[in-house]
C-alpha positions in Angstrom: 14.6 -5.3 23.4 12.5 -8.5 23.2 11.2 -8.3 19.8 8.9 -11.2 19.8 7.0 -10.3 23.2 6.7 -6.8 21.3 4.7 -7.7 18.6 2.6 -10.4 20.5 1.4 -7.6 22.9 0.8 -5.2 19.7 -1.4 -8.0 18.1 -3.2 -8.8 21.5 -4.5 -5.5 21.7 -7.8 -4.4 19.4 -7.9 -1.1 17.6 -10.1 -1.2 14.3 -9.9 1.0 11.6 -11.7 4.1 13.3 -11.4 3.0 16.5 -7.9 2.9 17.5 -7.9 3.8 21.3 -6.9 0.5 22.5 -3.6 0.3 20.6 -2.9 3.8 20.8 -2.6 3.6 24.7 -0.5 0.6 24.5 1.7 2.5 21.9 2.0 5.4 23.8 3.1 3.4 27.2 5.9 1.9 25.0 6.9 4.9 22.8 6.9 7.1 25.7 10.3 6.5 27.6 12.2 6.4 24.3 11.2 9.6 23.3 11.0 12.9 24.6 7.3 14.3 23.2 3.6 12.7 22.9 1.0 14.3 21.0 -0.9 13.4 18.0 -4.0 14.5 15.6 -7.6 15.2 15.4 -8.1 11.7 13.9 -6.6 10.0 17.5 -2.8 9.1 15.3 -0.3 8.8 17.9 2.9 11.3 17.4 6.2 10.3 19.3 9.4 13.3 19.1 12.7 12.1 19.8 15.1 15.4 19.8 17.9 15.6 17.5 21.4 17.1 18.8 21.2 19.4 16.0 20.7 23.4 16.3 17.2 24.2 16.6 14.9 24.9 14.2 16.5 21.0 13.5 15.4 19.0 10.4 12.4 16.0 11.3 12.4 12.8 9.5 8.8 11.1 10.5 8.3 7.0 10.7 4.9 6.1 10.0 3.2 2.9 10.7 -0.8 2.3 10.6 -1.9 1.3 14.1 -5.1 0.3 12.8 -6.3 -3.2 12.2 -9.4 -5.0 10.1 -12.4 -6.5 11.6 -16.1 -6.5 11.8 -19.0 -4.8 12.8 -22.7 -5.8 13.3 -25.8 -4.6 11.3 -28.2 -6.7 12.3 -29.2 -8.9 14.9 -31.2 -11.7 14.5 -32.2 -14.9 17.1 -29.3 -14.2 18.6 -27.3 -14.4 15.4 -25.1 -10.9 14.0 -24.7 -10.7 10.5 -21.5 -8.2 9.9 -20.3 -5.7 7.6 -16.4 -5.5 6.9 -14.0 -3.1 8.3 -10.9 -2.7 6.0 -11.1 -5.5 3.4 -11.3 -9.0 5.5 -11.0 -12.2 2.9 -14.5 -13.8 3.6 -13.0 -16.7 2.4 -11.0 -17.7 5.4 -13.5 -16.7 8.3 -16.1 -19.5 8.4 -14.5 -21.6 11.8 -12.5 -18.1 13.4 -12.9 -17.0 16.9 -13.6 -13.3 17.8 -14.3 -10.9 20.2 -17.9 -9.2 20.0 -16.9 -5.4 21.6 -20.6 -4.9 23.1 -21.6 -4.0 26.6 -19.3 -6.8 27.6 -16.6 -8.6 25.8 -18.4 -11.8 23.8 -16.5 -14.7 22.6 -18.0 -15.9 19.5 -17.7 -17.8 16.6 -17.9 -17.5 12.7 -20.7 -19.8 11.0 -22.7 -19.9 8.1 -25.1 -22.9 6.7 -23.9 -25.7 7.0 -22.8 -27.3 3.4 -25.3 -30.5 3.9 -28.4 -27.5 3.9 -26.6 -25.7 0.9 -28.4 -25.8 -2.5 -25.8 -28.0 -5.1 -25.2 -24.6 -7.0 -23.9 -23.3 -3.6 -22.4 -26.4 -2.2 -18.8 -25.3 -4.0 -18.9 -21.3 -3.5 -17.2 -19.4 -1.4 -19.4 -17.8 1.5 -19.7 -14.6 1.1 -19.4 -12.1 4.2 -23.2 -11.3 3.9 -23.9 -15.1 4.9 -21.9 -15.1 7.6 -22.9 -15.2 11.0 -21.4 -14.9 14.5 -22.9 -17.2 17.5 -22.1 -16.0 21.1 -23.2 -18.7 22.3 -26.3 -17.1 24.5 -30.4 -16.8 24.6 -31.4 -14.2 22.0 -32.8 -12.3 24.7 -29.4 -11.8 26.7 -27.8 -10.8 23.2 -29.9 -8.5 22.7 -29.5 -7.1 25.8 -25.6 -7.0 25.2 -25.0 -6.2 21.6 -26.0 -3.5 19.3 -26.5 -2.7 15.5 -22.8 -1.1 14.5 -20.6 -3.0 17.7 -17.5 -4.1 16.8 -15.8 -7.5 16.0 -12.2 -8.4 16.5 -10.4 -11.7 15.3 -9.9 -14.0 18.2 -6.9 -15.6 17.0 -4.3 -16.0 19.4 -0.5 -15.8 18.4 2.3 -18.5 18.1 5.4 -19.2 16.9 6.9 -21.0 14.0 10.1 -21.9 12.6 11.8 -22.2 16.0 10.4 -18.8 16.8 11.3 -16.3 13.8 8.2 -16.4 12.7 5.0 -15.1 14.4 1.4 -16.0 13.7 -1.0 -14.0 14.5 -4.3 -11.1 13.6 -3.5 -8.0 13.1 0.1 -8.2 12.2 -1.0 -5.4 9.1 0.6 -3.1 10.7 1.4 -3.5 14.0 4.9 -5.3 12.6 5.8 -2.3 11.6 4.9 -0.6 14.6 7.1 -3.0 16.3 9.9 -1.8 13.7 9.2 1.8 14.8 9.7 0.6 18.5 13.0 -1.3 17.5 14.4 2.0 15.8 13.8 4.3 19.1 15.5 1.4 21.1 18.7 1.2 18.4 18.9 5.1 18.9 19.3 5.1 22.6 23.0 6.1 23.3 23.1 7.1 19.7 23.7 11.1 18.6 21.8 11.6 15.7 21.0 15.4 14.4 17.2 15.6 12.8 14.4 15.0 15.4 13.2 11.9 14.7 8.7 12.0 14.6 7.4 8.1 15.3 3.8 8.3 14.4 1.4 5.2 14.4 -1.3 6.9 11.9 -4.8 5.8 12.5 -7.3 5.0 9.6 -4.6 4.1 7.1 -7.3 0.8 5.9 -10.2 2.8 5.3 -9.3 6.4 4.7 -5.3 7.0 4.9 -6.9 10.0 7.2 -3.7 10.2 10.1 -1.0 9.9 7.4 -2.7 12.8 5.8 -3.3 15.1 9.3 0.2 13.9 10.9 1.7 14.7 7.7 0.6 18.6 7.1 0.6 18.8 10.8 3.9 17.6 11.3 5.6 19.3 8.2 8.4 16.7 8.6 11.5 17.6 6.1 11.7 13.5 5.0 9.2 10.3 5.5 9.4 6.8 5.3 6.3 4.7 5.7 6.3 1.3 6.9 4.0 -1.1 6.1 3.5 -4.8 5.0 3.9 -6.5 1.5 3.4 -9.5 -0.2 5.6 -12.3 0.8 6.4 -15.4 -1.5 4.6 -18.8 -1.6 2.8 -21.7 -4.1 1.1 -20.0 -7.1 2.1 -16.2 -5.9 3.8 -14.2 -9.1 7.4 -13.8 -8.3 7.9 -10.2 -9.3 5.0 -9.4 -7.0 6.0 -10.8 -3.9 9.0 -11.2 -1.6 10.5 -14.2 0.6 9.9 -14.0 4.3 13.0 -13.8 6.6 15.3 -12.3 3.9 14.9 -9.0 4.9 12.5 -6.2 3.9 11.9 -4.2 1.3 12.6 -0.8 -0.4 9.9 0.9 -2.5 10.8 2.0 -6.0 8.2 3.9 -8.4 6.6 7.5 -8.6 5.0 7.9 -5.3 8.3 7.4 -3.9 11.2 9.8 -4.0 14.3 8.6 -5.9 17.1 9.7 -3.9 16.0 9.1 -0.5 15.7 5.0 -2.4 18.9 5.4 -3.5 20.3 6.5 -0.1 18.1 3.9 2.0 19.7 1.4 -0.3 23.0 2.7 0.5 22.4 2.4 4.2 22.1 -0.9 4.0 24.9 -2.1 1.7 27.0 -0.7 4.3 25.7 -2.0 7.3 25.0 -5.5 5.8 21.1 -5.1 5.7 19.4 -7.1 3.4 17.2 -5.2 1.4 15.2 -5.9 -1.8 13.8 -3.0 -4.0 10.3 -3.4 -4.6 8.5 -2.0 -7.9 5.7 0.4 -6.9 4.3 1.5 -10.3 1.2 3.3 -9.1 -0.1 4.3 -5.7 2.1 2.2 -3.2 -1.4 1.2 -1.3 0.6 2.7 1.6 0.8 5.9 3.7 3.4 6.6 1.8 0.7 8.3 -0.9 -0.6 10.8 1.7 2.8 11.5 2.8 3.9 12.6 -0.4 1.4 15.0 -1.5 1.1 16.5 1.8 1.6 20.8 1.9 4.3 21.3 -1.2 5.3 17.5 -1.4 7.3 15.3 1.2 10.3 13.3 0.0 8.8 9.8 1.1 10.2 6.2 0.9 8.4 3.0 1.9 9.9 0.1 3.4 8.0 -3.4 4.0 7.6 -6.1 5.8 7.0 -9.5 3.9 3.6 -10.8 5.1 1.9 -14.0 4.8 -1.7 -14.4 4.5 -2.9 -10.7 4.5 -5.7 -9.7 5.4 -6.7 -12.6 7.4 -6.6 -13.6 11.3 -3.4 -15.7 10.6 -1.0 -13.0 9.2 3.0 -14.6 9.2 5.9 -12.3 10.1 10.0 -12.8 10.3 10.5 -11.3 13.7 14.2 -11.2 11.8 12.5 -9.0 9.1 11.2 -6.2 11.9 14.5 -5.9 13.5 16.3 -5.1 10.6 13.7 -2.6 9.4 14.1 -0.7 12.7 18.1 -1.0 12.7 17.7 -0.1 9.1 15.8 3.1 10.0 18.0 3.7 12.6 21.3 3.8 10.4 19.7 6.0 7.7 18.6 8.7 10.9 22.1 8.5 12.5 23.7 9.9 9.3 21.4 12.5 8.4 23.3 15.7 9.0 22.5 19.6 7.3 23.6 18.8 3.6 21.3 15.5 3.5 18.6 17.8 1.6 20.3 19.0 -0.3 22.0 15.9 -1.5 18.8 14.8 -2.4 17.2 17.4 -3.8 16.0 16.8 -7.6 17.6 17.9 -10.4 
């Protein structure tokens, strides 16, 4: 599969936290002819079954990616001006300058501004703008935008995507989590041709920025026997701390700490030592700021890994991805599936 035209179609599409329709469709239209059941939750999470050769009842291992993506959404409207609230954490910092999309009546193109720094008092010359003092201009009469936008319409980042480093890396909004989508997408593709015994659950969970609501609904609805969530981490750069963050296009990582079980680490690890996967263990001390939490306490507790995608710039509309990095997620996920068989609980059953 084309890996690259993947995610840059997953990026394009909007799908705020809440709001997820948009990508969910697109998901579903690409999920659907690798797999071989669609369904989903109450919270609009997007549930994908591939069958398992295995005797039925078979074992189900779920892959779950957030579809959802951060934004804005208006709470006033002023001379034709919208002043915006936040939808999943967005770095105010970076936003004065962006394009966006202003979901209204119609589709706006628009702008982030703020006072200029020439009208700025000197104490506020050298601050940061906060998101409060940010406003977006459409470009129209005030009467028109009124007309076309209302109090609580949504904002998506404009950016558009493009390549660096001779095209392993993408550029792009949105790329928290629709990578790892994209690594869900290159696992169904790698198992294509390949038996494999468990029934494999691809999920793309909705809310995981605001509430981690469809990791928690897919999860107890699902009642999958192992889970590994997929998300985004930290990737290296200038003045990052090095135990906190990871290089980009050297492979992703492995979660290690207690909302993660040990033995499906251990054997994640395993799979990709033997199918020369680079794969770096990442320390999870606490809550792994993933599905993965959900996940795990979920009916009488769900043996859950987390695997992640080294990401630059999170949290802003210029997110940086190996397109390297996704497809060795999804072969690694693929390998690990392929030799499940009816000991694997067992084997990793705690002491």
């Amino acid at each position: 599969m084309d890996v690259l035209a993947h995610l840059k179609s997953l990026v394009t599409a909007p799908g705020l936290s809440g709001h997820e329709l948009p990508i969910r469709d697109l998901i579903r239209e690409t999920w659907a002819p690798l797999t071989d059941e669609l369904g989903g939750d109450g919270l609009g999470s997007l549930w994908a079954i591939k069958h398992g050769a295995g005797k039925a009842p078979r074992k189900r291992i779920m892959l779950a990616a957030h579809m959802d993506a951060i934004g804005l959404m208006v709470t006033r409207i002023r001379e034709g001006f919208l002043w915006v609230t936040e939808i999943g954490g967005v770095d105010p910092r970076v936003m004065p300058g962006q394009p966006v999309l202003v979901h209204g009546r119609e589709t706006l193109p628009g702008l982030v501004t703020s006072t200029p720094p020439h009208l700025l008092s000197a104490a506020d010359r050298d601050k940061a703008v906060k998101l409060d003092q940010l406003m977006i201009d459409v470009g129209l009469p005030a009467e028109r935008v009124a007309e076309l936008v209302r109090v609580g319409d949504l904002i998506s980042f404009g950016q558009q995507p493009f390549e660096m480093q001779n095209g392993d890396w993408l550029v792009a909004k949105s790329l928290d989590n629709r990578a790892s989508v994209a690594a869900v997408t290159v696992c169904l593709d790698a198992l294509r041709g390949r038996p494999h015994r468990w029934d494999v659950v691809a999920v793309a969970t909705a809310q995981e920025e605001e509430t981690l609501g469809g990791a928690f609904t897919s999860a107890f609805g699902l009642a999958p026997d192992l889970a590994i969530a997929i998300d985004v981490t930290f990737a290296s750069g200038p003045g990052q701390p090095d135990h906190k963050t990871f290089s980009i296009g050297d492979g992703p990582t492995c979660g290690w700490g207690p909302n993660l079980h040990p033995k499906l680490h251990k054997a994640i690890m395993e799979t990709a030592s033997k199918n020369e996967i680079p794969c770096r263990v990442e320390v999870m001390p606490m809550h792994s700021g993933t599905d993965a939490y959900a996940i795990q306490i979920s009916r009488e507790g769900i043996p859950t890994a987390v695997l992640g995608l080294p990401l630059k710039h999170m949290h802003t509309p210029v997110e940086v991805v190996s397109v390297k990095d996704v497809t060795r997620a999804g072969r690694l996920m693929a390998e690990l599936i392929v030799g499940l068989n009816d000991e694997t609980l067992e084997k990793l059953a705690l002491d």
